[in-house]
C-alpha positions as CSV (number, residue, x, y, z in Angstrom):
1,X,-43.5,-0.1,51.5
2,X,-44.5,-1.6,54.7
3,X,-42.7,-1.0,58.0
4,X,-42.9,-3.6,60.7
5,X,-43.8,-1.3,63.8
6,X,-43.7,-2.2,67.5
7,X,-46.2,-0.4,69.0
8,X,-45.5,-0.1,72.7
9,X,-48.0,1.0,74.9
10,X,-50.7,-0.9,73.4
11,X,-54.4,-0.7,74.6
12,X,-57.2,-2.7,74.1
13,X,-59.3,0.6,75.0
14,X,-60.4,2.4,71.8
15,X,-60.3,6.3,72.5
16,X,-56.2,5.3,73.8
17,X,-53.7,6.6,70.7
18,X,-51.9,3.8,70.9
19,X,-55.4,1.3,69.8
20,X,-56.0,4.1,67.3
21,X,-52.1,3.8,65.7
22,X,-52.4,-0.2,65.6
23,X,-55.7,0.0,63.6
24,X,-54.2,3.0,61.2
25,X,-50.9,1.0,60.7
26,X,-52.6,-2.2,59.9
27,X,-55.1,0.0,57.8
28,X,-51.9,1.3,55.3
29,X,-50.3,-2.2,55.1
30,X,-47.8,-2.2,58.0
31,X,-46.9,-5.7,60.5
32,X,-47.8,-4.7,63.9
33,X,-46.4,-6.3,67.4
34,X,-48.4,-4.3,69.5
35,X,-46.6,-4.5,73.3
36,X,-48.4,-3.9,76.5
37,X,-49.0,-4.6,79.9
38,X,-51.9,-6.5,79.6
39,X,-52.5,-9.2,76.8
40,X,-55.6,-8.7,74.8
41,X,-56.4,-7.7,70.8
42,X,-56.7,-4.8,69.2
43,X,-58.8,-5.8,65.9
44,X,-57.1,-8.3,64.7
45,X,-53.2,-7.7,66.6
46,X,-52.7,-9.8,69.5
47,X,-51.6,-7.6,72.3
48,X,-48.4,-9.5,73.7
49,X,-46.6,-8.5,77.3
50,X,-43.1,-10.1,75.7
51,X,-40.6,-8.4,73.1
52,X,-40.8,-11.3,70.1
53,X,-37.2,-12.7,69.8
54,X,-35.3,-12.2,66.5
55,X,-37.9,-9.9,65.1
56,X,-36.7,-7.6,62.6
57,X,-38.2,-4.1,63.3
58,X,-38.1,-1.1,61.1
59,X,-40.0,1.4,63.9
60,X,-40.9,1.6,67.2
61,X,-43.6,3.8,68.4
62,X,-44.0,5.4,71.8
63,X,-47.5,5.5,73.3
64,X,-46.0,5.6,77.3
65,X,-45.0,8.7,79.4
66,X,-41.5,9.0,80.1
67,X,-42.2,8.2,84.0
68,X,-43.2,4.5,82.1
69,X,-40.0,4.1,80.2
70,X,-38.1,2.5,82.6
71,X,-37.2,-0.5,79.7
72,X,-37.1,1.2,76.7
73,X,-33.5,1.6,76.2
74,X,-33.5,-2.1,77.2
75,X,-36.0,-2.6,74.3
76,X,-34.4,-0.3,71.8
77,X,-30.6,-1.9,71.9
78,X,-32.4,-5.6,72.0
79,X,-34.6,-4.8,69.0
80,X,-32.3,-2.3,66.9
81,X,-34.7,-0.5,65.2
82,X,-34.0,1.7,62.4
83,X,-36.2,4.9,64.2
84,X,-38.4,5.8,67.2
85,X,-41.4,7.7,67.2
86,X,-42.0,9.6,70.7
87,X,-45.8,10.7,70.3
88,X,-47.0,13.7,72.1
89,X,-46.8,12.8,75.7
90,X,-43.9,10.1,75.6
91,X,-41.0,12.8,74.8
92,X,-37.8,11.5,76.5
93,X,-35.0,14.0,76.0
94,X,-33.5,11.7,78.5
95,X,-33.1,9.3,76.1
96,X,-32.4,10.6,73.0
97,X,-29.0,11.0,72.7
98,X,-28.2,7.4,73.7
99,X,-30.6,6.5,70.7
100,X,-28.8,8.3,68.6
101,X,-25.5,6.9,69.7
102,X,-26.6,3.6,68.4
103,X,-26.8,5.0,65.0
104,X,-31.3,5.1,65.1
105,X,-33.0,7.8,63.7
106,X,-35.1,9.6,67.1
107,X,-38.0,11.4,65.9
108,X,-41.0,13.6,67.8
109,X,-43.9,13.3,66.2
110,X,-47.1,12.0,65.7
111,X,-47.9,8.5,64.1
112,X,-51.1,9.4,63.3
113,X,-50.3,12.3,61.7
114,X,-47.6,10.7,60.0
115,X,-49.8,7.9,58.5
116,X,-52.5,10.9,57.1
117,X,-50.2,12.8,55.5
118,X,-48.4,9.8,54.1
119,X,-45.0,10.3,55.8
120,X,-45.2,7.3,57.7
């Protein structure tokens, strides 16, 4: 079943996690908005610096340090996801309680991994 993802952190730099999760998740079927600082493509996901309105988003995926994070609570109550994925090196136990207040599932893991293993 495919999960619309918002990838935030997105790279347009190969050897970045967050390029490598964008081309795995569009690999196994899943609609990508892939959120960054700067626009640009990542095959073929546009790269947008704006949180689509009225977007209906299953996951969001964490690709930014926690020192970065300033808007993702911001971004988490707008979009109302269903989960978040903190990857290695985006942990925010900061943060997690007040995602979990909102009733979304808070996970630690790796995307990556997740997709291999097929417990995406």
């Amino acid at each position: 079943m495919s999960k619309k993802t918002l990838v935030i952190g997105a790279s347009t730099n190969p050897v970045r996690y967050s390029y490598k999760a964008v081309m795995d998740l569009q690999k196994h079927g899943h609609d990508i908005i892939a959120y960054g600082r700067r626009p640009g493509k990542i095959g073929s996901v546009p790269i947008v610096t704006e949180i689509p309105e009225g977007e209906k988003i299953d996951t969001i995926t964490v690709y930014i340090s926690k020192e970065n994070q300033g808007e993702l609570l911001d971004i988490i109550e707008k979009v109302s996801p269903e989960r978040v994925i903190f990857n290695p090196g985006a942990e925010n136990y900061d943060l997690i309680p007040h995602i979990t207040s909102l009733g979304i599932e808070s996970i630690e893991a790796c995307t990556l991994v997740m997709l291999s293993i097929g417990d995406y």
